[in-house]
TORBAPA-607883 format. One record per residue (C-alpha): residue number from 1; x, y, z. Coordinates in steps of 0.001 Angstrom, whole numbers, m for minus. Each point is the difference from the previous one (the first is absolute). Example, Ala and Ser with C-alpha at 12.3 -4.5 7.8 and 13.67 -1.06 7.14 Angstrom:
// residues 2
torlo_x_y_z
1_12300_m4500_7800
2_1370_3440_m660
// end
This chain:
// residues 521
torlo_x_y_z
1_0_0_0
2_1336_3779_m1013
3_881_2176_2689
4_m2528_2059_m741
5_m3185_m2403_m162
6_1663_m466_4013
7_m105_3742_495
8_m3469_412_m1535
9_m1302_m2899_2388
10_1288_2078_3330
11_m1761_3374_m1465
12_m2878_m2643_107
13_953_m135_3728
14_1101_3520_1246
15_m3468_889_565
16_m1000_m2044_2712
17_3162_1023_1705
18_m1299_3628_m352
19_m2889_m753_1073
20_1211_m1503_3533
21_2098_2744_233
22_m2241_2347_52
23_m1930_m1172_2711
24_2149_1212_2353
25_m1592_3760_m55
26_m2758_m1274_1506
27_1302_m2259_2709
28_1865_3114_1940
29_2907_m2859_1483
30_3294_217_m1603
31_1786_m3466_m576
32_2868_236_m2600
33_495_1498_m3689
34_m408_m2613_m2657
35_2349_679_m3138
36_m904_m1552_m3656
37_m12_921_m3903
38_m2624_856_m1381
39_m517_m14_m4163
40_m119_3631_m1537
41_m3744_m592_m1687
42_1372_2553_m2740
43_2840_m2455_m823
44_m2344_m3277_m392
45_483_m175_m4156
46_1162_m3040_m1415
47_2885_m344_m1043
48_1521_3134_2033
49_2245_m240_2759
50_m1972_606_3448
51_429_2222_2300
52_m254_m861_3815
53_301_2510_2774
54_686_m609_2945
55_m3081_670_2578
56_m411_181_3456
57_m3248_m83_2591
58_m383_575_3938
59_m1401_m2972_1333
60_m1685_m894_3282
61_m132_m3578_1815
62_m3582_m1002_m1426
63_1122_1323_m3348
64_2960_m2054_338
65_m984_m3289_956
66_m2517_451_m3275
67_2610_1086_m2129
68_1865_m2815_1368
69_m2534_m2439_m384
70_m1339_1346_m3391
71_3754_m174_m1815
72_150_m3648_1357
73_m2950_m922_m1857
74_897_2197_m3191
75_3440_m1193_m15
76_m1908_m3596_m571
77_m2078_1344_m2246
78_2661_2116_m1949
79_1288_m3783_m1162
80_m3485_m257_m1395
81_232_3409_m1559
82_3196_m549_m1892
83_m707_m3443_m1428
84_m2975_1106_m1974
85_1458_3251_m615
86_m534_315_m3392
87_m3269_591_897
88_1044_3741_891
89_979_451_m3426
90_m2148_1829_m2422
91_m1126_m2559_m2419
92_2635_m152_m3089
93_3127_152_2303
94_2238_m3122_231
95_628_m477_3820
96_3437_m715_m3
97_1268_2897_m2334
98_m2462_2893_m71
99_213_m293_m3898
100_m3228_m375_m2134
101_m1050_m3323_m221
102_m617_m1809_m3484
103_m3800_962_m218
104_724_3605_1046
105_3021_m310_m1640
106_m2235_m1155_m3419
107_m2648_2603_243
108_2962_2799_529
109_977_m1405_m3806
110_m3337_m115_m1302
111_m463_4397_1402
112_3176_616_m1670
113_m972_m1625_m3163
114_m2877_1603_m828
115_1761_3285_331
116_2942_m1538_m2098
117_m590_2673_m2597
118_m358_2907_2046
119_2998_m519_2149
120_2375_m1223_m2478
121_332_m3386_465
122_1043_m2138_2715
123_2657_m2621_566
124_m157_m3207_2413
125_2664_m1911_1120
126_m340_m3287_1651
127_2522_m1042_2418
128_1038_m3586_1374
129_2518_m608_2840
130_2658_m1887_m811
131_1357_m2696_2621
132_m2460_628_2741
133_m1469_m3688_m88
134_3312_m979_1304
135_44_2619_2956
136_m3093_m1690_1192
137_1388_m3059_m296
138_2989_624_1726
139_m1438_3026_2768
140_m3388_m938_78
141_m2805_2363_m812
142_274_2546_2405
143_3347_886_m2068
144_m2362_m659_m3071
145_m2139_3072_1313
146_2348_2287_1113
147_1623_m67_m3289
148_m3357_416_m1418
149_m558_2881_2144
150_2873_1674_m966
151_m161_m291_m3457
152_m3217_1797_17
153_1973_3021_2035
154_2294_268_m2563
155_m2183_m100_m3001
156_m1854_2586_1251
157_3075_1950_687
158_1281_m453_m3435
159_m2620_297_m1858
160_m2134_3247_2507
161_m3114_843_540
162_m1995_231_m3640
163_750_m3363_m717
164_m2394_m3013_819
165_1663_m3015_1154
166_m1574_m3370_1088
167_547_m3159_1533
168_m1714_m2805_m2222
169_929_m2853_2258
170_3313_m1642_1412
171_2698_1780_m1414
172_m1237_1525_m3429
173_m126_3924_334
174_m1475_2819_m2648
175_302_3259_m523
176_m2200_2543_m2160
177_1560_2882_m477
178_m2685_2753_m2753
179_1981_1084_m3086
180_1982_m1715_m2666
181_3828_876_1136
182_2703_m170_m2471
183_1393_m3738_m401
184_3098_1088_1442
185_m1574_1468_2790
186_m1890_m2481_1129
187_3215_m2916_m409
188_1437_3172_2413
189_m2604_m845_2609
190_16_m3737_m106
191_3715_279_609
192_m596_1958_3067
193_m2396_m2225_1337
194_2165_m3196_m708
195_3121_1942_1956
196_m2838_621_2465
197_m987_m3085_654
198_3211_m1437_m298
199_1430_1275_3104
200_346_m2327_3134
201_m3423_m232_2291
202_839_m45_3628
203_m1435_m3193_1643
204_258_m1497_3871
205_3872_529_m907
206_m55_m1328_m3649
207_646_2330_m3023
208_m2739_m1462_m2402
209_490_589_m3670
210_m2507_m224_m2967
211_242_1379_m3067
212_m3132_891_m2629
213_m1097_m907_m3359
214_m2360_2701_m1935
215_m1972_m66_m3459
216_m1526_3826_m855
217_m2120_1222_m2447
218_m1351_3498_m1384
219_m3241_654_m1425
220_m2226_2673_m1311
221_m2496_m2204_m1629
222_m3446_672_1615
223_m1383_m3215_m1455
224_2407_m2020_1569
225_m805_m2587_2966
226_1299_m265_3426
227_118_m3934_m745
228_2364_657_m3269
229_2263_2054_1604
230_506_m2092_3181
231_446_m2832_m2250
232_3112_2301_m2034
233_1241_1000_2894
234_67_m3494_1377
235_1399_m993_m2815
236_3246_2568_22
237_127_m932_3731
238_609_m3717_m1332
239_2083_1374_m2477
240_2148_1536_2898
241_39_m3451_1632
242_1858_m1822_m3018
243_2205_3016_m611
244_1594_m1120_3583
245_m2496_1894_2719
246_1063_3322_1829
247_m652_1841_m3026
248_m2942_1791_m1839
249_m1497_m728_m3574
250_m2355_2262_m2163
251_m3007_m2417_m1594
252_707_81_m3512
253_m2641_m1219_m2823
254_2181_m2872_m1033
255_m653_m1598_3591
256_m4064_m459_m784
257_1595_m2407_m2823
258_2419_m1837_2645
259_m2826_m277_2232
260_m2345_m1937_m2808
261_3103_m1795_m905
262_730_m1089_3712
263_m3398_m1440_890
264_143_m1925_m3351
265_3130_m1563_925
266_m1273_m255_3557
267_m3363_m1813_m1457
268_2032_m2251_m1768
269_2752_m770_2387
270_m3036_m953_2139
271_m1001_m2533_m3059
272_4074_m890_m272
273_m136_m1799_3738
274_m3126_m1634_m631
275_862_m1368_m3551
276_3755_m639_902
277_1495_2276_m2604
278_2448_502_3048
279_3338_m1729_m381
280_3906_m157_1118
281_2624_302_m2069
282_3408_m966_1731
283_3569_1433_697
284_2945_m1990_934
285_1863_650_2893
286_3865_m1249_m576
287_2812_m819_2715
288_2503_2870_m509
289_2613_m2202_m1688
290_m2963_m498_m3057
291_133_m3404_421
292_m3221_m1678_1853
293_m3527_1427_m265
294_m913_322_3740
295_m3496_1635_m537
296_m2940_1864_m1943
297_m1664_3453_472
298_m3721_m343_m883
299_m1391_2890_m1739
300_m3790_835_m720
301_m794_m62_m3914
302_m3271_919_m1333
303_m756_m1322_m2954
304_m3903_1783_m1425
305_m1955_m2102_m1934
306_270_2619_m3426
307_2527_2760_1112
308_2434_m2767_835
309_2448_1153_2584
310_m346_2940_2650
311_3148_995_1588
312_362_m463_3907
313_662_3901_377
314_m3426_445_m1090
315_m2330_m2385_1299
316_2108_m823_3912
317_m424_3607_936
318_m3827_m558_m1114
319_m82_m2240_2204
320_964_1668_2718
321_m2107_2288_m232
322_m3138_m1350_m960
323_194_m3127_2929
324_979_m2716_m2395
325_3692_m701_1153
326_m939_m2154_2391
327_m1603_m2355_m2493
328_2671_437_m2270
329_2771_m575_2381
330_m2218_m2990_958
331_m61_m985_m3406
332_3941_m167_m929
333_1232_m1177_3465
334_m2443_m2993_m454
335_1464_m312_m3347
336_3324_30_917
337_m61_m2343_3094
338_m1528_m2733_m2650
339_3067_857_m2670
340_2640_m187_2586
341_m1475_m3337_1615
342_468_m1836_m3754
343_4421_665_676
344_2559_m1534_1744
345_1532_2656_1643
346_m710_3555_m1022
347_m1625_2342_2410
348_m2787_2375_m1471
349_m19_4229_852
350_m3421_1357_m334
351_m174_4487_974
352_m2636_675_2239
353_m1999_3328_174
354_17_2287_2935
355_m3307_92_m61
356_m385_m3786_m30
357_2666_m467_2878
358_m2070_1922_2237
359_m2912_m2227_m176
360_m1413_m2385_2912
361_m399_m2732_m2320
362_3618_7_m1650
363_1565_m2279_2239
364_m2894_m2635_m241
365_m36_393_m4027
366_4069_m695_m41
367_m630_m3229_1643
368_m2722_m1142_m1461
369_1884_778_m3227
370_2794_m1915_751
371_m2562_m3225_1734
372_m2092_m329_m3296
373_3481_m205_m2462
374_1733_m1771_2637
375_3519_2341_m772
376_2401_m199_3019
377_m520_3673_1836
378_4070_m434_m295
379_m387_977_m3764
380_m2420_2988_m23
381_1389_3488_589
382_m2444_2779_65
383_1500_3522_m822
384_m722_3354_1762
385_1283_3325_m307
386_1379_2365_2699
387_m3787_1754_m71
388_m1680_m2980_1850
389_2555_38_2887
390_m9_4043_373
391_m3880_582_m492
392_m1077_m2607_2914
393_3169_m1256_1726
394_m1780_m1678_2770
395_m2277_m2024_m2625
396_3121_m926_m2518
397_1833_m1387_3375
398_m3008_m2296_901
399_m371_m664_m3685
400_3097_m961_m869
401_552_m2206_3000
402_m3017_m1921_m377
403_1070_m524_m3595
404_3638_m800_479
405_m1656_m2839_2556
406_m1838_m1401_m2918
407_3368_m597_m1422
408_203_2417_m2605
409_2410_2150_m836
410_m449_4004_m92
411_1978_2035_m2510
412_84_3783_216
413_m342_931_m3551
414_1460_3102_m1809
415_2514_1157_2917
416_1537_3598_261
417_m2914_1570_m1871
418_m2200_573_3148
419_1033_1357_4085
420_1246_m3216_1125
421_2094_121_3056
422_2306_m2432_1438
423_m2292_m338_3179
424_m2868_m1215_m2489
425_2394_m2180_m1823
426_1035_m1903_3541
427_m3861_304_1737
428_m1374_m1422_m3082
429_1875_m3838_m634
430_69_6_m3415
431_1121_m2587_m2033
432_1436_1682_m3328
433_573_3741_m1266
434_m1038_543_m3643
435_2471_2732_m1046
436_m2073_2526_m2337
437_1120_m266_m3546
438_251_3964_m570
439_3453_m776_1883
440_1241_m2667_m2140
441_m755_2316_m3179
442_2429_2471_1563
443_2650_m2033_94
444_594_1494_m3720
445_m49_3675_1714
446_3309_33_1851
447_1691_m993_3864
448_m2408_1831_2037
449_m2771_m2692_m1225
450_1962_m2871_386
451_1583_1054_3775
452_m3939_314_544
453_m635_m3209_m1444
454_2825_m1457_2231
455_m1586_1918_3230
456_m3594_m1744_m457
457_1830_m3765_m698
458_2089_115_2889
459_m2556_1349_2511
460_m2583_m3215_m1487
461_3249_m2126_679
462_513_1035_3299
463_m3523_m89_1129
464_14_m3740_m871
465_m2780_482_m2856
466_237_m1357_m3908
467_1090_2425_m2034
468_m2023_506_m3464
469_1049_2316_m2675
470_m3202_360_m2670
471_181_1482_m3326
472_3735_m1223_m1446
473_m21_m60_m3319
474_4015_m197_m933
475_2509_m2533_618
476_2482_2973_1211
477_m2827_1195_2817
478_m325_m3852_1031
479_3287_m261_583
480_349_3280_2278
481_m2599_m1184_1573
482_1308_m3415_591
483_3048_1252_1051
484_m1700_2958_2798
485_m1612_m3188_1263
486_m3155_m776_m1386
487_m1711_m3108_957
488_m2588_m83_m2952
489_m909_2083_m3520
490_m3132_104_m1964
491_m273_2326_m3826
492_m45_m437_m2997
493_3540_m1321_m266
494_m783_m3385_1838
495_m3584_150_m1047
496_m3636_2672_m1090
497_m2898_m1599_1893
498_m1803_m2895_m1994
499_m3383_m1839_408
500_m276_m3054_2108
501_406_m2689_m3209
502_3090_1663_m1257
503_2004_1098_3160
504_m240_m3722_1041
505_864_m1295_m4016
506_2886_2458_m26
507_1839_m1459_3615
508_m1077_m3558_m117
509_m3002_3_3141
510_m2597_m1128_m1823
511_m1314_m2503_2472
512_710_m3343_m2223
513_3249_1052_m678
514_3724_562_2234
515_907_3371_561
516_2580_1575_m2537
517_628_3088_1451
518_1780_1997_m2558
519_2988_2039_1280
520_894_3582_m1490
521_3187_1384_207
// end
């Protein structure tokens, strides 16, 4: 609850304490001087900071013992008071901020657009935090609200007093501001409001940081509909979510196309798991020295029934964000616990979304995965990145362990591109590191990337974890690599990821034949 919803629930109070107080002119025995705060009735406007002066009353022993007696029973009451305190609101106020709240926030829009052509326009920008499931997570939700609360202080500092700005639920903000600014002026204020918001909040000792995604829009068509313009708006906001959050994105036309395009693709990735145009294409994993094929990494193909393939970067993303990549992870894990149980010896790698990590069920699908292809757990390794350990760390800890007890291995996948700290690296018994292939491509670019490249190896080696180095596509960065101490390389120079029938032609697994691992050099 905001400070001053608390404040605004003892005005509710100060009253009765007048009222004992002023008994005392008629009782004629002086007893003792009773000091309080009382609320400055001018000051009571939401939003503004109140103003409590400090009051004092001559009391006598009756008075006293009532006073006395009264406050006891208010102070019980005052619990009451400020638990259904939004009830002191004026209807449209969201209790925690003071901000509009998405109906008064709506009808706000709806005023300003039918005097869109009068006033010159107006421009919306939507606003979502970024980060702030994780401070709940990890602080709980009285952290959750006081960054909430603050926010809403300093958008209405940045953005002053002729602007409308809303709540619309959880942590999606709006503002309204009358006019069509300049483009430039308005990517000016969005930048101010990210630095805004991007300064530490002060929490019970923590220094809480969020950042904040915004899509905005400008209009001075009277014919146009709240509903359309949330939607573009909503739809630059997403925009600003892909571009890598903590920035701000003007809706352009183009993105009413993406957005037809996207819930075609998401209709018909939805068709894809059902009809099992989902498949996985393999990549071997090589000892360093080239010479034994130790392992696979599974990767999700999607084959459509006439546009033939769609690239991972278009439809996992989709996924995400549309609630499918649970079913889709489902999908090529189950796949690739039945392709690895056909071999003699090979383990199986399969990347798992952050979003499906955090789920209640993972740890029950991975087993029952691995019970209905009957796969050692020895031979699976599921792959994270540095985002699952950092957004939740208490979750990824239980997570981890209770996978790692299944008997599977854990491999932090793309290394040194994230905030991984050695403290997260030791906490966190992993099995492998999967070093990110943008610094094996540097090797070409001079020392500095190779020193780097040596840095990342020996701190794997020395932390007792497998060492992977992905995306080696020379013989001369293989054998840098297998000189800096690599324990195993996958690219194109040992192998580019094939389906199921060929990867096991191509090294001999096929389950009615020996293996004939083929060594590269």
């Amino acid at each position: 609850m905001s400070i001053s919803v608390k404040r605004r629930a003892d005005a509710a109070l100060s009253g009765y304490v007048w009222a004992a107080g002023a008994a005392a002119a008629t009782s004629g025995v002086l007893a003792g001087v009773m000091g309080y705060h009382a609320l400055d009735p001018a000051r009571l406007v939401l939003g503004a900071d109140a103003s409590w002066v400090p009051q004092l009353t001559v009391m006598t022993l009756a008075a006293t013992l009532a006073a006395l007696g009264l406050l006891w029973s208010l102070r019980i009451a005052q619990r009451q008071v400020i638990a259904g305190a939004r009830f002191l609101l004026p209807p449209g106020i969201d209790g925690l901020t003071g901000l509009a709240n998405r109906a008064a926030f709506c009808r706000s829009f709806e005023e300003g657009l039918d005097g869109v052509d009068r006033k010159g326009g107006l421009t919306l920008l939507l606003l979502d935090l970024d980060h702030f499931k994780e401070i709940n997570d990890t602080f709980g939700h009285h952290a959750g609200d006081t960054v909430l609360a603050e926010v809403a202080r300093r958008l209405r500092f940045v953005c002053g007093p002729e602007a409308v700005i809303g709540r619309l639920g959880g942590d999606e903000f709006a503002v309204l501001i009358q006019g069509s600014p300049a483009a430039t002026d308005i990517a000016a204020a969005c930048r101010m409001i990210i630095a805004a918001i991007r300064k530490p909040i002060p929490c019970d000792g923590h220094a809480l940081g969020v950042g904040v995604s915004i899509g905005f829009l400008s209009t001075e068509d009277r014919t146009a509909s709240r509903d359309d313009l949330m939607r573009r708006a909503d739809r630059a906001l997403y925009a600003a979510k892909a571009a890598g959050k903590n920035c701000a994105v003007a809706f352009h036309p183009d993105m009413d196309r993406d957005e037809s395009h996207r819930r075609y693709l998401e209709r018909e990735l939805r068709g894809a798991l059902i009809n099992g145009e989902i498949s996985i294409e393999l990549q071997p994993i090589f000892s360093a020295d080239g010479q034994r094929l130790e392992g696979a990494e599974a990767l999700a193909r999607w084959n459509h029934s006439y546009r033939g393939r769609i690239l991972p970067v278009e439809f996992i993303p989709l996924a995400e964000t549309s609630g499918l990549i649970h079913q889709l992870g489902q999908v090529v894990l189950r796949q690739a616990c039945r392709a690895a149980a056909r071999w003699d010896g090979p383990f199986v790698s399969v990347n798992v979304s952050p979003l499906e990590f955090r789920r209640d069920d993972f740890i029950l699908n991975v087993r029952a995965a691995l019970e209905a292809s009957g796969l050692p757990p020895e031979r699976l390794v599921l792959e994270i990145t540095e985002g699952v350990m950092i957004e939740n760390a208490d979750h990824a800890l239980h997570a981890i362990r209770a996978i790692r007890a299944l008997g599977v291995k854990v491999a932090l996948d793309d290394f040194g591109t994230g905030f991984s700290s050695l403290s997260y690296l030791r906490k966190f018994e992993l099995d492998a590191l999967k070093v990110d292939r943008s610094f094996v491509t540097d090797l070409d670019n001079g020392a500095e990337a190779a020193t780097i490249l040596h840095c990342v190896v020996n701190l794997g080696r020395a932390l007792g974890l497998s060492v992977v180095a992905e995306g080696v596509e020379t013989a001369d960065q293989a054998r840098f690599l297998r000189a800096a101490g690599c324990h195993r390389m996958q690219g194109y120079h040992f192998g580019r990821p094939m389906p199921l029938a060929g990867f096991e032609a191509h090294f001999g697994l096929a389950p009615d034949g020996g293996e004939g691992h083929r060594a590269v050099a």
